[in-house]
Each structure stands twice: as structure tokens, then as C-alpha cells.
N, C-alpha and C positions, 0 to 999 in steps of 0.2 A: 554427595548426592546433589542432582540437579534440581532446584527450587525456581520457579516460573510464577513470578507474580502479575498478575493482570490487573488494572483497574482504571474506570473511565477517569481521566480528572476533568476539573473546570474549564480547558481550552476546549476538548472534544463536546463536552456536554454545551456548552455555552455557543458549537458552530450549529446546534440545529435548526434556527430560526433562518439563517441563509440557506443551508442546506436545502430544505422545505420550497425556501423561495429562489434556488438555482434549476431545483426538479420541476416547479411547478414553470420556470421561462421555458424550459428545453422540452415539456410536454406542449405548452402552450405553439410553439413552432414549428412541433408537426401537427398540430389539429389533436390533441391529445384530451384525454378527460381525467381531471383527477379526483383520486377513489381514494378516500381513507379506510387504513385499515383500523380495527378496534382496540387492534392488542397495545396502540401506544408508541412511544418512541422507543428504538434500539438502537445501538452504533453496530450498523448492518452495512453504513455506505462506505466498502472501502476501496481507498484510492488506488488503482493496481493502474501498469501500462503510460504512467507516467515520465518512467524512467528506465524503460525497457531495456532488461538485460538479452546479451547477445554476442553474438560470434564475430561481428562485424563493426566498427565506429561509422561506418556511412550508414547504418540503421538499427543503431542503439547506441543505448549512453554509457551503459556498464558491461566488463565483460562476467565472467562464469562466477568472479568471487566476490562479484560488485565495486569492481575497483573502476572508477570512470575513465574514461579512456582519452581526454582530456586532461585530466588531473591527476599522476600518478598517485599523488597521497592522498585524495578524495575517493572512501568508500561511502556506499550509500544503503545505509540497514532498511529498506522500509520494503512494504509488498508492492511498490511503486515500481521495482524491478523487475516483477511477475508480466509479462507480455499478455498473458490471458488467465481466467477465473475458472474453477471448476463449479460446480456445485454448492460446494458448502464453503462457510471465511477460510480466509487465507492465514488466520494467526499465528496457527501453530507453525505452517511453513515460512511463514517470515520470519520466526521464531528459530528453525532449521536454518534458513539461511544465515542468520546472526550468528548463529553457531560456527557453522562454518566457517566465515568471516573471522571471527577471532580465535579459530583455530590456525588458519591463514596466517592471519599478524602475527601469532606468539611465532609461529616457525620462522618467518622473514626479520621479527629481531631477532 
């Protein structure tokens, strides 16, 4: 049985004060206002588009099973792979593609 454990630790909790203060330079740049919400803080900021997977190395860094396309032995598990965002986090799909990925590796050793 597959068991999925989540939780925030000390690095992620401990980046919100930059966080706060990365959003509030990049609103400040376009003439932006900032509006707090009530509900608090969550880890809602996630880094996607970073590491853009894809079909091609001249415009992306990983291909289909996140293997870099520069570094045959560097895969890269994060939703940093993800090109764009739907709707709702990306977790569980990150989560999917990790799967993936070391379903990958078991068959290639």
C-alpha cells in the first residue's frame, strides 16, 4: 500500500518572511497594492516553471521523466518541472511524477 506523507518543516516555514518580501518588490514594480488576506499564512507559493520539462534541450531543462538533458544522471523530482499551473497545488502531481521517476530508475538498473 502506497503511504504519502506531507508536512511543512522548518526551511519552508522559516522562507516566509522573504517570501512576503519577494511578492511585495515584484507588486511594488508594477504599481501593485498589497491586500492581506485574513485567513493567515499557508504554503500555497509553489515554485513551478523553474525547470521546465519538455520535448526539446534548446527550451527545457528536463525531458518527459525529468531526466536533465545536460546531465544524464541528474533527475529533478520537484513541480519546478511543471511548465504551467492549474487551478488547484500541484502536490499530488509532483507526487505522480516522483512516481514515475522511480519507476523509471528501478527498470534502467
Amino acid at each position: 500500500m502506497l503511504q504519502v506523507n506531507y508536512q511543512l518543516d522548518s526551511y519552508v516555514r522559516g522562507m516566509r518572511a522573504q517570501a512576503y518580501r519577494d511578492f511585495a518588490n515584484f507588486l511594488m514594480a508594477f504599481n501593485g497594492e498589497i491586500v492581506e488576506a485574513p485567513t493567515g499564512w499557508r504554503n500555497q507559493y509553489h515554485i513551478m516553471g523553474t525547470t521546465s520539462m519538455g520535448d526539446n534541450p534548446r527550451d527545457s531543462v528536463v525531458d518527459a521523466h525529468c531526466r536533465s538533458w545536460d546531465h544524464p544522471n541528474l533527475f529533478l523530482t520537484t513541480t519546478g518541472v511543471m511548465p504551467t499551473s492549474a487551478t488547484v497545488n500541484p502536490t499530488l502531481t509532483g507526487i505522480a511524477l516522483a512516481l514515475r521517476l522511480a519507476d523509471n530508475l528501478v527498470r534502467e538498473l
